[in-house]
Kinemage of the C-alpha trace (Angstrom):
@kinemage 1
@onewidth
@group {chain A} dominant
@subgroup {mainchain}
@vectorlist {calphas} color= white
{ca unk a 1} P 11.651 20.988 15.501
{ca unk a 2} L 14.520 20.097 17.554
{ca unk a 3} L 14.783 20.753 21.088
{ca unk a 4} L 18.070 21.935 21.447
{ca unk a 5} L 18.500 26.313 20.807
{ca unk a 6} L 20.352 27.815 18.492
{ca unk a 7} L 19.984 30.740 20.637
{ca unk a 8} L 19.874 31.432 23.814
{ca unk a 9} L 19.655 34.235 25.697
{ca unk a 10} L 19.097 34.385 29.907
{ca unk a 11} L 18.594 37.159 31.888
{ca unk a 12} L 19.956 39.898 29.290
{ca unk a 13} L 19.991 43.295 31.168
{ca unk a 14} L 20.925 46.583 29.119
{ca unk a 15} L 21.581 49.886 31.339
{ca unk a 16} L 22.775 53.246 30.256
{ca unk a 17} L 24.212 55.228 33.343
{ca unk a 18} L 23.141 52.508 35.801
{ca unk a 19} L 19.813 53.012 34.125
{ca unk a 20} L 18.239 49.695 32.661
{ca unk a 21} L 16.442 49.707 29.087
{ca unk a 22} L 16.369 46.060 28.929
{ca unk a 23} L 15.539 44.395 32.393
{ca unk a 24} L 15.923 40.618 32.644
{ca unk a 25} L 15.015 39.359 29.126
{ca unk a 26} L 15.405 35.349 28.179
{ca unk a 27} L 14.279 33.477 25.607
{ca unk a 28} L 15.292 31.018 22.643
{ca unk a 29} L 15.485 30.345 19.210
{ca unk a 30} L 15.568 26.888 17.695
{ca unk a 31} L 17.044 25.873 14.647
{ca unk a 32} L 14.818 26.638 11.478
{ca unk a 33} L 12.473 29.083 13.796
{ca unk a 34} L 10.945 32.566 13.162
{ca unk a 35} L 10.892 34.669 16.459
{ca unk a 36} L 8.882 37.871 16.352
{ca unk a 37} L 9.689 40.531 19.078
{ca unk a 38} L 7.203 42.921 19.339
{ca unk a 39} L 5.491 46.113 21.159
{ca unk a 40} L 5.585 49.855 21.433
{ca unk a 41} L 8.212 52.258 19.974
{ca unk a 42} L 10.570 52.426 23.242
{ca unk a 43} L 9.982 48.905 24.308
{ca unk a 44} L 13.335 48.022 24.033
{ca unk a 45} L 12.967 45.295 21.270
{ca unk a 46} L 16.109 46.860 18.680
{ca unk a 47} L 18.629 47.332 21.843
{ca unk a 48} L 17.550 43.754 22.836
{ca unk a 49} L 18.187 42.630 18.984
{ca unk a 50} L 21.535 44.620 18.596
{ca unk a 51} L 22.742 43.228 22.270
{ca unk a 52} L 22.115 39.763 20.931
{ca unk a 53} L 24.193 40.128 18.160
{ca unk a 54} L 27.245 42.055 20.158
{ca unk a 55} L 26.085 45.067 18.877
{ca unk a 56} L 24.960 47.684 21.667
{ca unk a 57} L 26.429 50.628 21.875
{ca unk a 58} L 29.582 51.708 22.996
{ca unk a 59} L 28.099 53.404 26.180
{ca unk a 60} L 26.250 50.552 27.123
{ca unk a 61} L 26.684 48.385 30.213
{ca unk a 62} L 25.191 44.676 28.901
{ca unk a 63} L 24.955 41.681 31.377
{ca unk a 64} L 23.499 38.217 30.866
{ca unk a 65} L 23.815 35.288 28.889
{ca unk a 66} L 23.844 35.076 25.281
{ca unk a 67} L 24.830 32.203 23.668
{ca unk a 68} L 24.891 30.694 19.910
{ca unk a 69} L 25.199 27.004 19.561
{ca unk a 70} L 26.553 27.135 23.119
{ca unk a 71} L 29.201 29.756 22.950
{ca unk a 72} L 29.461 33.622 23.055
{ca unk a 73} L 28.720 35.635 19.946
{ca unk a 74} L 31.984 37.711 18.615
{ca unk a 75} L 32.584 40.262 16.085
{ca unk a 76} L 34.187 37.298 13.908
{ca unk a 77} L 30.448 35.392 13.927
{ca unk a 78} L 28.806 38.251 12.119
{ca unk a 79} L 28.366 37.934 8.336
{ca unk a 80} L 29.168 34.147 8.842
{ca unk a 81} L 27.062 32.630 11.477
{ca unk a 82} L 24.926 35.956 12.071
{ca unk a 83} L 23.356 38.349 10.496
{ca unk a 84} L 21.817 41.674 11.056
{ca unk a 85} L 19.226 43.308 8.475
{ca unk a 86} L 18.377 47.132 9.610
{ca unk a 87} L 15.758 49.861 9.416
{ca unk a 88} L 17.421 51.494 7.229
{ca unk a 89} L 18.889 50.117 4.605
{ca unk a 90} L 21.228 53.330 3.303
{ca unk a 91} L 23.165 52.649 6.941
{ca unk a 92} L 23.965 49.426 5.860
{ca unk a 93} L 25.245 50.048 2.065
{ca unk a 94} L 27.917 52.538 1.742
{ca unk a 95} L 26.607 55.031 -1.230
{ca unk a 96} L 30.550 55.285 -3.104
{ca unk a 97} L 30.452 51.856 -3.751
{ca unk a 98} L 28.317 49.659 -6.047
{ca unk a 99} L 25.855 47.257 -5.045
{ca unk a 100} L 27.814 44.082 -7.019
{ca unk a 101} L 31.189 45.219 -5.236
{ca unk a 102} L 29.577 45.400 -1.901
{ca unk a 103} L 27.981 42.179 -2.101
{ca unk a 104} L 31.084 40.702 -3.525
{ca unk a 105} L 33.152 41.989 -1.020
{ca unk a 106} L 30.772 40.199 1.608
{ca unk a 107} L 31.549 36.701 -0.351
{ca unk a 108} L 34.861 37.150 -0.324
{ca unk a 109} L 35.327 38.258 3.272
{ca unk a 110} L 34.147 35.246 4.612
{ca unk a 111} L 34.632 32.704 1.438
{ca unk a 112} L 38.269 33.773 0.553
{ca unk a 113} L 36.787 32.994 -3.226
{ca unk a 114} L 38.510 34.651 -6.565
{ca unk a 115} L 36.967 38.350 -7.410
{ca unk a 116} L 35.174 36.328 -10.402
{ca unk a 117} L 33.312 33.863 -8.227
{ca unk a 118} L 32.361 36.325 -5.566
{ca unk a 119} L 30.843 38.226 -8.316
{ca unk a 120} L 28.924 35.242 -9.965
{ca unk a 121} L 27.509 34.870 -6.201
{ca unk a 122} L 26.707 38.287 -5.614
{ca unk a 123} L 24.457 38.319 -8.791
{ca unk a 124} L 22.636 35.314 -8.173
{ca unk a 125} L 21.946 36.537 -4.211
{ca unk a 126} L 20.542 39.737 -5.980
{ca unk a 127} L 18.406 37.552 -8.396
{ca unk a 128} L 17.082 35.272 -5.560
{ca unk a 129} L 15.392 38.722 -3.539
{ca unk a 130} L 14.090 39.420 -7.120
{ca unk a 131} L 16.767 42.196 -8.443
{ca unk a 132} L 17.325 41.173 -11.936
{ca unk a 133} L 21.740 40.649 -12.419
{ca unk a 134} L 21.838 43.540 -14.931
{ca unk a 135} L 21.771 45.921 -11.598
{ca unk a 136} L 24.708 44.543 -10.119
{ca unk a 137} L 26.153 47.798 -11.209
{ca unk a 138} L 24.343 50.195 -9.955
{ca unk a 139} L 24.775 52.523 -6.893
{ca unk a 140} L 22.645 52.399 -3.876
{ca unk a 141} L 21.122 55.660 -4.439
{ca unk a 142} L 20.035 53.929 -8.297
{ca unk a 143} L 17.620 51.806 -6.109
{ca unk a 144} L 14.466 52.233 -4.857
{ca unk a 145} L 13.627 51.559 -0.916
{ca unk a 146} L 12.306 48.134 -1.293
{ca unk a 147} L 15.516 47.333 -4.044
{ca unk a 148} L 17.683 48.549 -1.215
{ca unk a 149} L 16.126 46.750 1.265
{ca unk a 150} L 15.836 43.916 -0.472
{ca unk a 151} L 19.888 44.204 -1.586
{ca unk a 152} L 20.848 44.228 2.185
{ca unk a 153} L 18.722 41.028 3.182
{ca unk a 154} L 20.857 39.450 -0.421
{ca unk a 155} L 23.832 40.636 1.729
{ca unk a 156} L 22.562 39.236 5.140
{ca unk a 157} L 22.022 35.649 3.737
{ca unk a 158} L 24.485 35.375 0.686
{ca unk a 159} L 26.934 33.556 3.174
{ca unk a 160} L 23.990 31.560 4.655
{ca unk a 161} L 24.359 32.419 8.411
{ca unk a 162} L 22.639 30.157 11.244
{ca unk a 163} L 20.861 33.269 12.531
{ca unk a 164} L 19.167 36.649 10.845
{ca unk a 165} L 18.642 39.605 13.749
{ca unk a 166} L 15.765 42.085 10.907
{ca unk a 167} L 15.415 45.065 13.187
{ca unk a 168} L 12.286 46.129 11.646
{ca unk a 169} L 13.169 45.939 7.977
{ca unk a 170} L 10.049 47.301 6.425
{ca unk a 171} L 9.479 50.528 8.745
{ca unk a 172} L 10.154 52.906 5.735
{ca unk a 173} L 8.197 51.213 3.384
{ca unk a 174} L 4.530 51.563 1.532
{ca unk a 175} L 2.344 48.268 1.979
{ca unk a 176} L 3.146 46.882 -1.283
{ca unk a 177} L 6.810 47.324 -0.878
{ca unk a 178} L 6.541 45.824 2.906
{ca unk a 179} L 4.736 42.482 1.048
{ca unk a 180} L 7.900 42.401 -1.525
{ca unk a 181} L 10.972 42.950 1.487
{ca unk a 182} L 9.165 40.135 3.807
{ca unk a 183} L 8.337 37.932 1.321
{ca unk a 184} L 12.218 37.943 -0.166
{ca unk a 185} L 13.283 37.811 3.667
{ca unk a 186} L 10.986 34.502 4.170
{ca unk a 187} L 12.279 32.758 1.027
{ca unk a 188} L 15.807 33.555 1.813
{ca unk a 189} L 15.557 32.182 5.091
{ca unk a 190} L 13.589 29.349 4.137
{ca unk a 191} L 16.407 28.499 1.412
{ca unk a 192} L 19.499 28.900 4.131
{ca unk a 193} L 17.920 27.203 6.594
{ca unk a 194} L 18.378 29.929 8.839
{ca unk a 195} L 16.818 31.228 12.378
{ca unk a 196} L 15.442 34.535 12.359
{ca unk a 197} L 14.432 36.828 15.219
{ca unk a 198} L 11.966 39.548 13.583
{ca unk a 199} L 11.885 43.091 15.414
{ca unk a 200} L 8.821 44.248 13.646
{ca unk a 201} L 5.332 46.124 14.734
{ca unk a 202} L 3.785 44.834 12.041
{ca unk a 203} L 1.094 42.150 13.344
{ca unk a 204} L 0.373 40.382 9.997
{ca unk a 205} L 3.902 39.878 9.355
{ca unk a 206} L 4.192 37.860 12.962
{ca unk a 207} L 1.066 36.276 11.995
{ca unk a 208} L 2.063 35.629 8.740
{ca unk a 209} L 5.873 34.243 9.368
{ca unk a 210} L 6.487 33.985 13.414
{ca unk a 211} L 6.758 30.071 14.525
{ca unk a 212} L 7.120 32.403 18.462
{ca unk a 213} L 6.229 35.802 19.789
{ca unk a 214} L 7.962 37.453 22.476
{ca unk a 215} L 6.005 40.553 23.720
{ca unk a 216} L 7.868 43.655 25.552
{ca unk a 217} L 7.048 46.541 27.181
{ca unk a 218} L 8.735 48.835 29.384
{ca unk a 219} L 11.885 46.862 28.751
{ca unk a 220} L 11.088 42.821 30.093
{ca unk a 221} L 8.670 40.183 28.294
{ca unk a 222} L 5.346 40.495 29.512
{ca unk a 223} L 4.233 37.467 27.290
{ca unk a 224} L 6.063 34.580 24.998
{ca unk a 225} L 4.691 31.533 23.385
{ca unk a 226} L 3.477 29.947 20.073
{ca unk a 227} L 2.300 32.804 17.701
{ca unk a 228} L -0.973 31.250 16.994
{ca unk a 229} L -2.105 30.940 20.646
{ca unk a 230} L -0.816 34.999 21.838
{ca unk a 231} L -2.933 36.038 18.652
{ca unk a 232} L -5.609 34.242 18.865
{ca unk a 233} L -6.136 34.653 22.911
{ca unk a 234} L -3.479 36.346 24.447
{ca unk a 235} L -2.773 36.346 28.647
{ca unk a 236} L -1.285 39.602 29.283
{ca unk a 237} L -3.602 42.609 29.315
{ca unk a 238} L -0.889 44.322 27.590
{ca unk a 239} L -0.933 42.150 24.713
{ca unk a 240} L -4.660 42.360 24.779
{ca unk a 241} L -4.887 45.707 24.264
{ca unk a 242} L -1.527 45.899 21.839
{ca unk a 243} L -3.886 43.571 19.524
{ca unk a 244} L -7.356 45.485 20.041
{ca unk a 245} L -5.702 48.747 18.863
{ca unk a 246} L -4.697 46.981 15.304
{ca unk a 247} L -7.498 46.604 12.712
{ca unk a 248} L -8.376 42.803 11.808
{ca unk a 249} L -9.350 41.845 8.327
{ca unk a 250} L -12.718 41.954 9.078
{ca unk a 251} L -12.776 45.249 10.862
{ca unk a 252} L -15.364 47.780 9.743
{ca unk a 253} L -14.033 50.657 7.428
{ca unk a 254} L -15.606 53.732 9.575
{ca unk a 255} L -14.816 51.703 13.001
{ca unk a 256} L -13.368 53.583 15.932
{ca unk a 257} L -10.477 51.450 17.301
{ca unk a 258} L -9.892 51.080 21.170
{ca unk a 259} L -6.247 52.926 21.493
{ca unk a 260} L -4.424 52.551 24.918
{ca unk a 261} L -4.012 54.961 27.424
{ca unk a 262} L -1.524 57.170 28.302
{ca unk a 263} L 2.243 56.646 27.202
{ca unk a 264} L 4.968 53.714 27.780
{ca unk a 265} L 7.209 54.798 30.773
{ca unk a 266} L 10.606 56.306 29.962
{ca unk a 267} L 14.001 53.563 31.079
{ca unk a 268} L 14.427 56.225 34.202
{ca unk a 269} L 10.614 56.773 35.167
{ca unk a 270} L 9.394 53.195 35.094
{ca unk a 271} L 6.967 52.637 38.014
{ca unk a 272} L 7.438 49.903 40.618
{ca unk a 273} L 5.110 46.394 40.438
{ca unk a 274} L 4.248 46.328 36.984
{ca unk a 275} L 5.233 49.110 34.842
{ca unk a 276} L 1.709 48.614 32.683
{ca unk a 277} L -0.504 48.801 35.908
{ca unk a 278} L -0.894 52.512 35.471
{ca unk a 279} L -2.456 51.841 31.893
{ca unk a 280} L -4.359 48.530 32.433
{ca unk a 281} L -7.812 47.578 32.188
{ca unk a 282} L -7.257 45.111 34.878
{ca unk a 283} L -4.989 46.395 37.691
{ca unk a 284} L -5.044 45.342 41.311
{ca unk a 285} L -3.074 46.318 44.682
{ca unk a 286} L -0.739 44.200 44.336
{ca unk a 287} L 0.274 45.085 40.623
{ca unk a 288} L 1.072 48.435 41.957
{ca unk a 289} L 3.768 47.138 44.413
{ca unk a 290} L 5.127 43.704 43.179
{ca unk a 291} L 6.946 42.909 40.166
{ca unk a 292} L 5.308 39.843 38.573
{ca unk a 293} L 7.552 36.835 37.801
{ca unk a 294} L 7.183 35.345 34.081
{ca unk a 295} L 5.172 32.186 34.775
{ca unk a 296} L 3.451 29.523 32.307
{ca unk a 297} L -0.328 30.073 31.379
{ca unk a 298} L -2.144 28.664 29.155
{ca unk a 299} L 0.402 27.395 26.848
{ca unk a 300} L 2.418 31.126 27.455
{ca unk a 301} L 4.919 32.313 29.526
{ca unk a 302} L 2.826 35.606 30.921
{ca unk a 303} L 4.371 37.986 33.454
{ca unk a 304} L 1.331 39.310 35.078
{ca unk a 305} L -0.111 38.654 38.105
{ca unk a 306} L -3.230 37.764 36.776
{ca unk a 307} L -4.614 34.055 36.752
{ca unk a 308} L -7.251 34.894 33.992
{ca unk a 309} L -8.362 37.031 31.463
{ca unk a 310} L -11.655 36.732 30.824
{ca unk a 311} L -12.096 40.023 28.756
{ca unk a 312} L -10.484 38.581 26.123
């Protein structure tokens, strides 16, 4: 995989009212790679995913570095370079139009193609996420979830963009449906070519697709590293227990789950030291009083003042 990112992002710091939500994030994405951010609702992993792709809100202060093959990502990279796959996929499709239009409208946009050809594309991106051409048609509202779902990530890639933001794409969604959106999102990419940075809580998903996982809580990466090695024997205790509350495949049926204490701190009410020492398993004095620094470990880059982790 080459060494060189196709994104990078250094130090990214998201405040509302001189209150951050996203404190001091960095990480990369190479060319071809699957990054997974996940954690807790209120982590800050969708702001982080929006910010990347110039998309924060209007109230927002954002700081830091965010760069895409080198330079600043603009309004005029999205739909061509980047591009963003929601929760919800009814925010993304406007319900007065049809779903061919739309699409074609996306081709066009960027291609400058004749209405013909931008329709003959359209059909074939519906057909490649497994919507037969004959809906092309259709209104969003004429689709199920998944279709819809599935429709937006034909928009996201029909232009083939270096890099997909999916802010949790399959939230809404039963399990089978979930299978059928990721599995259409994974082909897709895999046929562009394209990075993708996953915003998910869904653990079999990361294990399933994620070349990295970036871990956040309370707004900053407590872990990040190769997928394989965080699941199989994560470093942070917050990561620990993030994985102990979600059944395994060989889990018992009538097992009682180990759930976390207490709640994720609110952007304003975050303690000092380590903002998980008032729910850890683990903490010591110095937790309590000293933010830890992100620092290799085992393969990871943990924030945690820990050296080792024996309990898991």
């Amino acid at each position: 995989m080459p060494s060189d990112p196709l994104l990078s992002v250094r130090d990214l710091r998201v405040a509302f009212g001189g209150v951050e939500a996203v404190r001091g994030v960095s990480f990369a994405v190479r060319p071809g790679e699957v990054l997974a951010l996940v954690g807790e609702s209120g982590a800050g992993k969708s702001l982080t995913a929006r910010s990347v792709l110039n998309m924060a809100p209007h109230d927002a202060s954002v700081t830091g570095s965010v760069l895409l093959r080198g330079a600043p990502v603009t309004p005029a990279d999205w739909g061509r370079s980047v591009a963003f796959v929601p929760q919800d996929a009814l925010s993304a499709l406007s319900p007065v139009h049809r779903v061919g239009a739309q699409l074609a409208l996306a081709v066009r946009s960027v291609q400058g193609v004749p209405k013909r050809e931008a329709r003959a594309r359209a059909e074939e991106a519906l057909e490649q996420v497994g919507i037969p051409g004959d809906r092309l048609d259709a209104f969003p509202h004429e689709f199920s979830g998944g279709m819809r779902q599935r429709a937006v990530i034909a928009m996201a890639t029909v232009n083939e963009p270096d890099l997909i933001v999916a802010d949790e794409p399959t939230t809404a969604l039963d399990p089978g449906m979930r299978a059928q959106v990721l599995t259409a999102l994974a082909e897709r990419r895999d046929a562009t070519g394209a990075s993708l940075v996953l915003v998910t809580h869904d653990l079999d998903a990361v294990r399933e697709h994620a070349d990295r996982t970036a871990v956040m809580y309370a707004g900053r990466l407590v872990e990040y590293g190769p997928t394989d090695r965080i699941l199989a024997r994560p470093r942070s205790p917050y990561t620990a227990a993030l994985l102990a509350s979600v059944p395994a495949g060989d889990t018992p049926r009538k097992s009682r789950l180990p759930a976390l204490p207490g709640r994720p701190p609110a952007p304003g009410g975050i303690p000092p030291g380590c903002a998980f020492a008032p729910r850890c398993a683990h903490p010591t004095a110095r937790c309590r009083t000293e933010l830890p620094a992100p620092r290799p470990l085992d393969g990871s880059e943990v924030a945690c003042h820990l050296d080792v982790l024996e309990s898991v």
